[in-house]
N, C-alpha and C positions, 0 to 999 in steps of 0.2 A: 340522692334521687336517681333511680336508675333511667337511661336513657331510653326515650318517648319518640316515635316517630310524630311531627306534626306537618302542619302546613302554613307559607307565608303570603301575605296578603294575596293575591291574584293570581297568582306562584302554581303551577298544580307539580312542581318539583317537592317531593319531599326530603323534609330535614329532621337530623335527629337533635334534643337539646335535653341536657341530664346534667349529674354530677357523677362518676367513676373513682370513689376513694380520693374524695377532694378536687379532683380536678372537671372544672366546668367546659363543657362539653354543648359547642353548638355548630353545627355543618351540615353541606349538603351530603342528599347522597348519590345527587346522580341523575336519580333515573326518576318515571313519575307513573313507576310501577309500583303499585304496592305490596306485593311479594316482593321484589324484589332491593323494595326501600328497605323490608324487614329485613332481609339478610344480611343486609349490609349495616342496620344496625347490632344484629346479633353478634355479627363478627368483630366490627369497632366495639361494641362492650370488651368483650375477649380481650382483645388487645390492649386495650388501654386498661383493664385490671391485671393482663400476664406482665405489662410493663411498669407497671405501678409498684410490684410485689418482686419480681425478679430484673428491674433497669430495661434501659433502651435497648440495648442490643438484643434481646429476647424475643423481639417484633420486629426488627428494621429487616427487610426484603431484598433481595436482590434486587427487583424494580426500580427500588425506593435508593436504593446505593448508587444505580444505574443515572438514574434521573441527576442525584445530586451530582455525580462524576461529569456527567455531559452538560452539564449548567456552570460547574466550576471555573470553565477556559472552554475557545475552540478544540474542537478534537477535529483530524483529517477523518478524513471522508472515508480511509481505508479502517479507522478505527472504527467508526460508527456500524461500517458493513459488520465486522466481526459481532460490535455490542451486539446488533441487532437479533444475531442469531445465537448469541447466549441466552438474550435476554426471552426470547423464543422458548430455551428450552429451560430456563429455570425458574422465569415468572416469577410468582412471590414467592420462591424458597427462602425459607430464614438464613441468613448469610451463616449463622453460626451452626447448621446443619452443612455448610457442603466443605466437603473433606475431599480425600484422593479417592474414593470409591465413587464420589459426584464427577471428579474431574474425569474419570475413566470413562463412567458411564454418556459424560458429555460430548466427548471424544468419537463415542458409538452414533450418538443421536446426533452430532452437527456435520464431524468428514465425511467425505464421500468414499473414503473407503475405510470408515468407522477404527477401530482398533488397530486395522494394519496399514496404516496413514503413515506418511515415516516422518520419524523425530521431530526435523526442522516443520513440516505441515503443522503436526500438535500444537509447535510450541507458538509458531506465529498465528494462528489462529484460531485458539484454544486458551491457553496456558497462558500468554503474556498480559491480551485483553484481562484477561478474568482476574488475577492477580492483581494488575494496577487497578483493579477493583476493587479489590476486597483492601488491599493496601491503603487506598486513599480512604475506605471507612474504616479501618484499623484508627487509622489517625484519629478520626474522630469519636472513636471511643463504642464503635456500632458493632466491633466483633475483634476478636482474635486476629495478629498479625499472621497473613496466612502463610501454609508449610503444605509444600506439593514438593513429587518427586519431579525432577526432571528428565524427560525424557531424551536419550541417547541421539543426538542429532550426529550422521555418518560424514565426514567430513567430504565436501566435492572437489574433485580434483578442480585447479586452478587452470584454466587454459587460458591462453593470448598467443597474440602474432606477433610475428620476426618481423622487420622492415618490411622483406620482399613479398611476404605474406599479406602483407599490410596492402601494401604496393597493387597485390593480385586480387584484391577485393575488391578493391575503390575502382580499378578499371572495369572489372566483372560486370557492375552495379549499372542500375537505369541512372541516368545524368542527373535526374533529379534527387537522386538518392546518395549521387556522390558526396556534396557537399555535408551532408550527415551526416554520412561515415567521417568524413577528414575530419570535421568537430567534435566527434565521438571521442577518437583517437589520440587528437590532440589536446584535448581540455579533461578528457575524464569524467565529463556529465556524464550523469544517469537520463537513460532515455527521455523520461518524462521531463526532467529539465531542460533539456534539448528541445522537444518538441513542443513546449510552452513559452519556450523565447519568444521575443518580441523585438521587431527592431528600436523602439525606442529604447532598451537596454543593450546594445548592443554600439560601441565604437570603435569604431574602423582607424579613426586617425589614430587615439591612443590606445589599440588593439587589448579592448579591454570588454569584457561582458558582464552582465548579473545574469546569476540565478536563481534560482527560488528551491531551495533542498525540501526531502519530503517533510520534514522538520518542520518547515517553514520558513527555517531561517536564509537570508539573505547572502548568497557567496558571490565575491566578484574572482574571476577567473580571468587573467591573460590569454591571450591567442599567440599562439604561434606565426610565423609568417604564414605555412600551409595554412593553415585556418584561414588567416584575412583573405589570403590568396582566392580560395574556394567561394569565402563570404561575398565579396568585390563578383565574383562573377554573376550573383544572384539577380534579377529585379524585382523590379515592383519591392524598393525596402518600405513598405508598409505591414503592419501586421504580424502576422507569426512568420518567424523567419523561416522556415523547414514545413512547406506543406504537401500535401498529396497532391497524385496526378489521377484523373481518373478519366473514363472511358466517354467519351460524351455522344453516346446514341439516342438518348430519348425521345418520344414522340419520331421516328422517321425523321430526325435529325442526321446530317452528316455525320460520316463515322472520324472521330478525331481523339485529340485530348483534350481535357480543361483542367487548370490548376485549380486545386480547392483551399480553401480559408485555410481550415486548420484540421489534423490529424483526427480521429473519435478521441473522446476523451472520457477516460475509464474511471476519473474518478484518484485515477494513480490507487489501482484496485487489481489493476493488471497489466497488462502490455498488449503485443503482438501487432501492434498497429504498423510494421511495414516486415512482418511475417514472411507474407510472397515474395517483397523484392529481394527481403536478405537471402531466399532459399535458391531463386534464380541468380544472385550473384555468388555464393557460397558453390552454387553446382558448378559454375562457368569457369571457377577458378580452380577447380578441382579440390577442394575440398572434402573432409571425409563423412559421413552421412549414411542414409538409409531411404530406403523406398517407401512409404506406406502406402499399401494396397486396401483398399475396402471398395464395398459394393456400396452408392449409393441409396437410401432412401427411396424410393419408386422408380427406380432401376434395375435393371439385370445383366448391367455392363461395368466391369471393374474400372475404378481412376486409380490413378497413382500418383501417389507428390513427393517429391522428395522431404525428407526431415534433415537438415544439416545438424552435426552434433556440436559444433559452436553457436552458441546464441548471442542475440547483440550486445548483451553483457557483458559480454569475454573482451567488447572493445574498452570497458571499460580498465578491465586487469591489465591490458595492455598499456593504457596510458600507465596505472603505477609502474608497474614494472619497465618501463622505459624510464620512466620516472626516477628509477630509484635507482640504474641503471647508471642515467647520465649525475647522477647529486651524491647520492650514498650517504640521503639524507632522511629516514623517517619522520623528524618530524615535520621537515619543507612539504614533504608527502602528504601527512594529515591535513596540514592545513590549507597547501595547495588543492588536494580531493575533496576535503569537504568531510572529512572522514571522523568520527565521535573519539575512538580510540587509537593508541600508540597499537594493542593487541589486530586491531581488524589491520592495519597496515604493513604489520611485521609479515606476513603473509606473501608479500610480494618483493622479500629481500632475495636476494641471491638466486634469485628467478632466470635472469638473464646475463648470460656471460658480460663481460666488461670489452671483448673483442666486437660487439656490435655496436659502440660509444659511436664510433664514425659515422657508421650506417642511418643510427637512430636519430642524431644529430642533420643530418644530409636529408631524411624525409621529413624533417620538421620543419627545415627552411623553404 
């Protein structure tokens, strides 16, 4: 019996209810349009006869792969941003329809600067989500284990700082900003980890801390003496241990500062959350960099900011490479950093001569 658009008792939703090549068929459809109940059972006939005659995978969506993926386990919040805008631009494409000419074309419609995005932009936001996509319905038998090219990711130069470089920053820095630089440096967090600390994760007698990887997973990390040293100077240990300082003029208030809770939080989607102060400690240290010039927005008077070509990141290459420096130990390294592979750590061997053991040692205590 082919499928009947009806109605249920009180209901002005309509339902479709049939038989499709044996299989019994009764659901909503949604809407309590009646144009548009019809389509939508015109379309469920279709499918459940293309899938009846040629298997599941014939019909299952990318929507539909999407849904089941994000219901499987939590996914972070940097993952969903990406699904979201796949999921955007491929809607119900039959998962067995997108190939390397879909992933091209994806690439044009989601970066912001389409085809000539470079390599590593593609592959993290593009290529990885979409694959552990079509991968996890591979498994379950909804389409072909997918085959993409990958695309040529340019490798970046690794930078970090000497001791006294090290040295030249943290003095540079607003006070408040010092003590996150010296935890930077000395443990190897990743910013976001850093600035989602909490003091009740956080022990000063047995100079030990947790933190929470983008993973999710749990690391606990020793402190250096510099670290406690820094830590010990803070107050108020409630709360996030690393917060902002901001400008407190509102309402014809005094002009002053106030400390704020905690950092903006992006979701760990992006960064930049102490942006300014690093470019004003970066400049004052002398550091190498660039001006950027533009005209405001309702303006007719150029600003300029400086861009330092170190970003906060580099404090983390710093800690391996001191790291590996004072141990000449890879794997103490992976697992002291937090780090997935032996390949992402081999990176920062022979990085730093062995003649700065002393130096590196001496700004650690």
């Amino acid at each position: 019996m082919p499928l009947k658009i009806i109605t249920r008792g009180n209901s002005k939703t309509f339902y479709i209810r049939g038989t499709v090549r044996g299989q019994s068929v009764f659901e909503s459809t949604g809407t309590t349009n009646a144009e548009q109940a019809e389509a939508y059972r015109a379309k469920r006939e279709a499918e459940l006869w293309t899938e009846s005659v040629y298997g599941k995978r014939a019909t299952v969506t990318f929507a539909h792969a999407v849904a089941a993926y994000m219901e499987a386990e939590p996914r972070t919040e940097t993952t969903r941003t990406h699904l979201r805008r796949l999921l955007a631009h491929f809607g119900t494409t039959k998962l067995e329809s997108i190939g390397q000419q879909e992933l091209d074309d994806a690439y044009k419609a989601i970066l912001t600067k389409g085809a000539q995005a470079t390599g590593a932009t593609k592959l993290r936001a593009v290529l990885t989500p979409l694959r552990a996509v079509l991968e996890f319905a591979a498994i379950r038998g909804w389409c072909n284990k997918p085959a993409f090219q990958r695309p040529k990711v340019q490798q970046v130069r690794m930078q970090f700082l000497r001791p006294a470089e090290a040295t030249a920053l943290v003095e540079a820095a607003a006070p408040h900003i010092q003590p996150l630089l010296i935890f930077l440096i000395g443990t190897g967090a990743r910013m976001s980890e850093a600035l989602e600390l909490e003091w009740k994760d956080v022990d000063l007698v047995g100079k030990r801390a947790v933190v929470w990887q983008k993973q999710g997973d749990e690391r606990h990390i020793d402190l250096p003496p510099v670290v406690v040293h820094a830590l010990e100077g803070i107050k108020g240990r409630v709360g996030r241990v690393f917060r902002p300082v901001r400008s407190r003029t509102p309402y014809g208030a005094k002009s002053g500062k106030q400390i704020g809770t905690a950092y903006y939080n992006t979701g760990r989607t992006g960064g930049g959350q102490i942006k300014n102060a690093w470019a004003t400690a970066c400049k004052k240290a002398g550091f190498a960099g660039y001006d950027r010039v533009w005209i405001p927005k309702g303006s007719d008077k150029p600003k300029t900011k400086f861009v330092p070509d170190l970003t906060p990141h580099c404090l983390r290459h710093t800690y391996a490479t001191w790291h590996y420096c004072l141990h000449k130990d890879l794997i103490r390294l992976k697992d002291d950093g937090g780090w997935r592979t032996i390949t992402m750590v081999t990176r920062y061997a022979k990085k730093m001569p062995i003649r700065y053991q002393e130096e590196i040692e001496e700004w650690l205590t």
